[in-house]
C-alpha positions in Angstrom: 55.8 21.5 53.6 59.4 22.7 52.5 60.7 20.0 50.7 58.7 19.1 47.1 58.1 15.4 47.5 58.7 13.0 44.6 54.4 12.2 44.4 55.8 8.7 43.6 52.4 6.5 42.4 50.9 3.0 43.1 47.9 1.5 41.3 46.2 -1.5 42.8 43.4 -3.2 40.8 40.7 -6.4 41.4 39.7 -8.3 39.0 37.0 -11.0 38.6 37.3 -14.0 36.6 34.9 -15.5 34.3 34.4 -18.9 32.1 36.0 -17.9 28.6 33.2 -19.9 27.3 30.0 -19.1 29.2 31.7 -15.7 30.7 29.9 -16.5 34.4 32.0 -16.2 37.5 34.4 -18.8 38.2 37.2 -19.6 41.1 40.7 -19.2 40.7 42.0 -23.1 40.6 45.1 -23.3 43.6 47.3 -24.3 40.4 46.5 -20.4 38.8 47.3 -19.0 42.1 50.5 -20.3 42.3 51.5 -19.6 38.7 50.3 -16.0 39.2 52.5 -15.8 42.1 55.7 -17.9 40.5 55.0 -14.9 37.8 54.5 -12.0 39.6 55.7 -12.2 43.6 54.0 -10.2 45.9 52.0 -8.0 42.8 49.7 -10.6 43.5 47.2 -11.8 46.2 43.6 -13.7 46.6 40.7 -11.7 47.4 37.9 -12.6 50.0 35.8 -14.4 47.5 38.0 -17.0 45.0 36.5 -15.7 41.8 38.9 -12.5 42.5 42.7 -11.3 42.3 44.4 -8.4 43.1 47.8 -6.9 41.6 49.5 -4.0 42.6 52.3 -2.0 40.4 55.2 -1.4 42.1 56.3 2.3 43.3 56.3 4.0 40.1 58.0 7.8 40.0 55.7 8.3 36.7 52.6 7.4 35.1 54.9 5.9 31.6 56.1 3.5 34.0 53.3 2.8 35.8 51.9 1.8 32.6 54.7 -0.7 31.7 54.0 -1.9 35.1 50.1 -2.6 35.2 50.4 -3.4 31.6 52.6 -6.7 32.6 50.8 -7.6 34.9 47.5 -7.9 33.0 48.8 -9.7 30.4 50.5 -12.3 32.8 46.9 -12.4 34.9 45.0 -12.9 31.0 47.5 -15.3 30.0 47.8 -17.7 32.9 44.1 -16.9 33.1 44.1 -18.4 29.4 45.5 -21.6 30.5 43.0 -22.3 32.9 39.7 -21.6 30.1 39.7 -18.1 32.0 39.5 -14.6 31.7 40.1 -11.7 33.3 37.5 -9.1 34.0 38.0 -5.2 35.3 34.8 -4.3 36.1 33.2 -2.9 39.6 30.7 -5.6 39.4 29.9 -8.5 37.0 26.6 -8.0 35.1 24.3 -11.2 36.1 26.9 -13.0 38.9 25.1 -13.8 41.6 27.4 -13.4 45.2 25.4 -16.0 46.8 27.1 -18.5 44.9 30.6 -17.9 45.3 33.3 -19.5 47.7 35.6 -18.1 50.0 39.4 -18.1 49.8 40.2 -20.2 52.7 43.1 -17.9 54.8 43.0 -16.6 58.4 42.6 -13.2 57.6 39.5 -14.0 55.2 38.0 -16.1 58.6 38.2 -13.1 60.9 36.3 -10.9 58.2 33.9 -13.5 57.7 33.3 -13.7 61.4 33.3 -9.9 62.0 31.3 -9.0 59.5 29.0 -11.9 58.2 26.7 -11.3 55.1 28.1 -7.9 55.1 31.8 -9.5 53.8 30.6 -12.1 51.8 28.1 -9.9 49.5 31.5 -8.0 48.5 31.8 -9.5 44.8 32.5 -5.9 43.6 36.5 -5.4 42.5 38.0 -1.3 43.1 40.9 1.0 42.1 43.4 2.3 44.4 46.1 5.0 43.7 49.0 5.2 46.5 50.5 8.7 46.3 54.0 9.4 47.7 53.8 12.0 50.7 56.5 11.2 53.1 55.6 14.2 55.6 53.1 12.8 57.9 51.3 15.9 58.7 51.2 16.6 54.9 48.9 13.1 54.5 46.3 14.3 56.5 46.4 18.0 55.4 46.1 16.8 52.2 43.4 14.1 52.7 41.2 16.8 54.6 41.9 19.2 51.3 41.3 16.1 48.2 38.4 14.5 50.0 36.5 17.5 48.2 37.5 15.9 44.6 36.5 12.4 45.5 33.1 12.6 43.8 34.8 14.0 40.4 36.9 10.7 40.8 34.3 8.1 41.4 31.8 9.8 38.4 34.8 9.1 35.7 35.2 6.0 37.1 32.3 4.7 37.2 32.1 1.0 35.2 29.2 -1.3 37.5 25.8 -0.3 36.3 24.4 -3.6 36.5 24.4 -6.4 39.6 22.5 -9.9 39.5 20.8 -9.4 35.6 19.2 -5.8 36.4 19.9 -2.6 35.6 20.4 -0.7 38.8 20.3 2.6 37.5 23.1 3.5 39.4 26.7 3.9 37.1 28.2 2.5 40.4 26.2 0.5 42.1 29.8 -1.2 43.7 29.7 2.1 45.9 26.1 1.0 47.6 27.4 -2.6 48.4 30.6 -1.4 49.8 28.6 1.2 51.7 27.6 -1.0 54.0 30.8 -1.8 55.4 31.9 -0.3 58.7 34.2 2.8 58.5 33.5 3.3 54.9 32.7 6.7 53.2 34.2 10.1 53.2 37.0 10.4 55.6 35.9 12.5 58.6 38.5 16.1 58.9 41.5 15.6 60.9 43.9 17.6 62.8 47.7 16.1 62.3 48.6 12.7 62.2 48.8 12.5 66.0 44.7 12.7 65.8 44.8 10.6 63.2 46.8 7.9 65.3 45.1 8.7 68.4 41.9 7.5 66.9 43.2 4.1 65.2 45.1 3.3 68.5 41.4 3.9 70.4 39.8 1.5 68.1 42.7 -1.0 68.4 42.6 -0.6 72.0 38.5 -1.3 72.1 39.3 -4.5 70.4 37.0 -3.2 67.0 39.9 -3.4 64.9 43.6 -5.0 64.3 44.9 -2.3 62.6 44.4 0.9 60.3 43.8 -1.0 56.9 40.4 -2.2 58.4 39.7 1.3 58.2 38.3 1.2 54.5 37.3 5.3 54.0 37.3 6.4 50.3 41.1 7.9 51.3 43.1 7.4 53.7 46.5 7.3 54.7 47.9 4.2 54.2 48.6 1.7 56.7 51.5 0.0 54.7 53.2 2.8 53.0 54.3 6.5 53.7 51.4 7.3 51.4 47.8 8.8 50.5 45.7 6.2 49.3 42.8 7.2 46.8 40.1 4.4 47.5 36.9 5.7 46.0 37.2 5.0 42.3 35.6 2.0 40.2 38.3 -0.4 39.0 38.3 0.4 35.1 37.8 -2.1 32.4 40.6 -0.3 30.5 44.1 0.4 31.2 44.3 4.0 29.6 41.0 5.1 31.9 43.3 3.7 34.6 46.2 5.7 34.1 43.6 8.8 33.4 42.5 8.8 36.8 45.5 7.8 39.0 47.4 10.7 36.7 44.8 13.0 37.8 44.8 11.7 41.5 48.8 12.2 41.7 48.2 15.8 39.8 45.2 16.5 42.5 47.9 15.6 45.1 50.4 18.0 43.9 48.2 20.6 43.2 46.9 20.7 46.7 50.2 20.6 48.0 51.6 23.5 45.9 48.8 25.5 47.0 49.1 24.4 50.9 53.1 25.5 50.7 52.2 29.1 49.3 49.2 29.7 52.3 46.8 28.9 49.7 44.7 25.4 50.8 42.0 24.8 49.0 39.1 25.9 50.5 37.0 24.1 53.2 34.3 22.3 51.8 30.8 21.6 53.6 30.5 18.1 54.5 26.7 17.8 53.6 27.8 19.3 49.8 30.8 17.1 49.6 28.1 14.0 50.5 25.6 14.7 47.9 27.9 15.3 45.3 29.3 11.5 46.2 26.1 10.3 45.5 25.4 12.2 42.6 28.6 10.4 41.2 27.3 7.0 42.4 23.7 7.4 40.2 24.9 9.6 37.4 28.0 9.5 36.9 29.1 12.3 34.6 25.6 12.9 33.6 24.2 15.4 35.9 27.1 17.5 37.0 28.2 18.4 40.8 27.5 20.8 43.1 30.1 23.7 42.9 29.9 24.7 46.5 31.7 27.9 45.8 29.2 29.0 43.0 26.3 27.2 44.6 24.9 25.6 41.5 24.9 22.3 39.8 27.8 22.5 37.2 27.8 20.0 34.4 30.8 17.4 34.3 32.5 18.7 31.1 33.0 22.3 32.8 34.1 20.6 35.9 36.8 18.8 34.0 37.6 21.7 32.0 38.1 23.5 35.3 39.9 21.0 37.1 42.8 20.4 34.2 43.1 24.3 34.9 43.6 23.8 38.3 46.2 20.8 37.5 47.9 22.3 34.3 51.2 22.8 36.0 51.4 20.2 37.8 50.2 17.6 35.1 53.4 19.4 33.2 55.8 18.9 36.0 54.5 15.0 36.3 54.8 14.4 32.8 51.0 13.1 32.8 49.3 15.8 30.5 48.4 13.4 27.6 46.7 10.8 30.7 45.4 13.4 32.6 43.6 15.4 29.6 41.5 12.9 28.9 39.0 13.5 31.7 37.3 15.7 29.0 36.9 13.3 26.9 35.0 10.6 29.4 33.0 13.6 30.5 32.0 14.6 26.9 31.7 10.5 25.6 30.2 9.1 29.5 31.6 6.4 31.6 32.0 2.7 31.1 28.9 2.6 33.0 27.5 4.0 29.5 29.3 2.2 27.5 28.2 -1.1 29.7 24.1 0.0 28.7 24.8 0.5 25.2 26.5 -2.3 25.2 23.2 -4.3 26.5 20.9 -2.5 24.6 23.0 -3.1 21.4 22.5 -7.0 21.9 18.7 -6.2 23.2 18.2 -4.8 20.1 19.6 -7.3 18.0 17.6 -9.9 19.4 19.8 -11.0 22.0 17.5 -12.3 25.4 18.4 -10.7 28.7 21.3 -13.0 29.6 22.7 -13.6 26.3 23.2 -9.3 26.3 24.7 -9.3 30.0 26.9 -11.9 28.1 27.8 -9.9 25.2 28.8 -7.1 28.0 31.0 -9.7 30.1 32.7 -10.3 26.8 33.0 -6.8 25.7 34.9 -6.4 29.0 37.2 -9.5 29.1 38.0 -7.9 25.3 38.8 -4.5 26.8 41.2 -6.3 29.8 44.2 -5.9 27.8 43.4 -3.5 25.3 46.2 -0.7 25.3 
């Protein structure tokens, strides 16, 4: 860890798309597809279940351009959208869809999943956020993945935006977490050596005939299987783009942070697994509501300290990435709560207007297609 790498960043986001009139769940037509991709190239794919899409930003060296970047594209994905009498959602999960009802997208790849996996796959009508950070050193990807999983429950608990799945409240502010949970090789990423372990292991799975590859390895980070990156996998996708940029700034500012520390002998400390667990939980039910365990202090700490803290930790290197004005607002979702919150007063806004129980989780779908392109 000589050389300071350039902690280049890529945001990937799913979205869901809804009737513009009665703001259910609806399936991309094969004329949208191929406008989005006449538009936008390879920033744009199908997800397992037609009523989703996914975009990617390109490699961005900051967070100002990976705003120009994901900006574009959800204005093409609302516009052709538009055409169509859709919209364009970013939430974890949609408030009253039901994924009993929804299609397939018919590829190869979708097939095997389907046949792997069963139920499992096709109950996945949840959409996430995924921040690529630029680490070229191999070794450095899993030292820092063993060092960052320890801030993956901070991550998902700002995140959070899917409080609600089929018409009830779950009482989780990321309920996405407990569907996606029972996927195989999901969760927290166990601690590796180097990145000969870590290629050992994917080349014994391969060689078992469990997997193709390392991207059907779907831990909350991982390295990459595509790029020469770190990929952050735990977090909610959020309804707005500024809570986006908040958190992949602070996940590129994480990453540099750690690596700083790791160059001078100083990694961050190691973390106990079981601690590291129930804080991830805690994040999946609370969301910035209860505070985390500080493992060091050995008490529950509540979220705006933790942020407070955390910008500490990161104030250099949110300087030196030019991200300060993204990444500072972590205080303020911790002090205001999540879009899980906002999602509940939403509902209970309606409920107390006189709205019934669907027409509210309505009034929330709409609140959120309003939010897709909101700067």
């Amino acid at each position: 860890m000589t050389q300071l790498p350039e902690f280049t960043i890529g945001i990937e986001e799913e979205y869901l798309l809804v009737d513009a009139e009665t703001f259910e769940l609806a399936a991309a037509p094969d004329p949208l597809m191929a406008a989005l991709t006449a538009a936008l190239g390879d920033q744009v794919s199908t997800e397992f279940l037609n009523c989703q899409v996914e975009v990617g930003t390109g490699i961005c060296a900051t967070i100002a351009e990976a705003r120009a970047d994901l900006a574009q594209l959800r204005k093409t994905v609302a516009k052709l959208a538009a055409d169509h009498g859709l919209r364009p959602v970013a939430a974890s999960c949609h408030p009253f869809g039901d994924w009993k009802q929804q299609g397939r997208t018919d590829k190869p790849r979708y097939d095997q999943l389907d046949d792997d996996l069963g139920a499992v796959a096709r109950r996945m009508l949840i959409g996430g956020m995924h921040v690529h950070v630029g680490l070229p050193d191999q070794d450095s990807r899993i030292a820092l993945m063993n060092q960052l999983s320890y801030f993956l429950p901070h991550l998902l608990a700002l995140s959070a935006s899917s409080p609600f799945w089929q018409g009830r409240d779950t009482g989780l502010a990321s309920y996405r977490m407990a569907v996606f949970d029972s996927m195989p090789r999901t969760g927290l990423p166990p601690r590796l050596r180097d990145w000969a372990d870590w290629e050992s292991r994917v080349q014994r799975l391969v060689g078992l005939g469990v997997i193709e590859d390392s991207s059907k390895i779907w831990w909350d980070l991982r390295p990459s299987g595509k790029f020469p990156t770190l990929e952050t996998r735990i977090c909610d996708v959020s309804p707005r783009l500024a809570d986006t940029l908040t958190i992949a700034a602070v996940v590129q500012a994480l990453t540099r942070m750690l690596w700083r520390r790791t160059r001078h002998g100083q990694p961050w400390r190691d973390a106990d697994p079981i601690m590291v667990q129930e804080n991830r939980w805690r994040a999946q039910r609370y969301g910035v509501s209860a505070g985390l365990i500080d493992s060091a202090a050995d008490r529950i700490v509540p979220m705006p300290q933790l942020m407070d803290e955390l910008l500490d930790l990161i104030s250099e290197d949110m300087s030196a990435l030019n991200s300060v004005a993204e990444a500072s607002r972590i205080a303020d979702i911790a002090r205001s709560g999540t879009d899980a919150d906002r999602q509940r007063a939403l509902y209970q806004s309606a409920m107390d207007g006189g709205a019934d129980t669907h027409d509210a989780l309505c009034a929330v779908v709409r609140a959120l297609a309003d939010d897709f392109t909101a700067i």
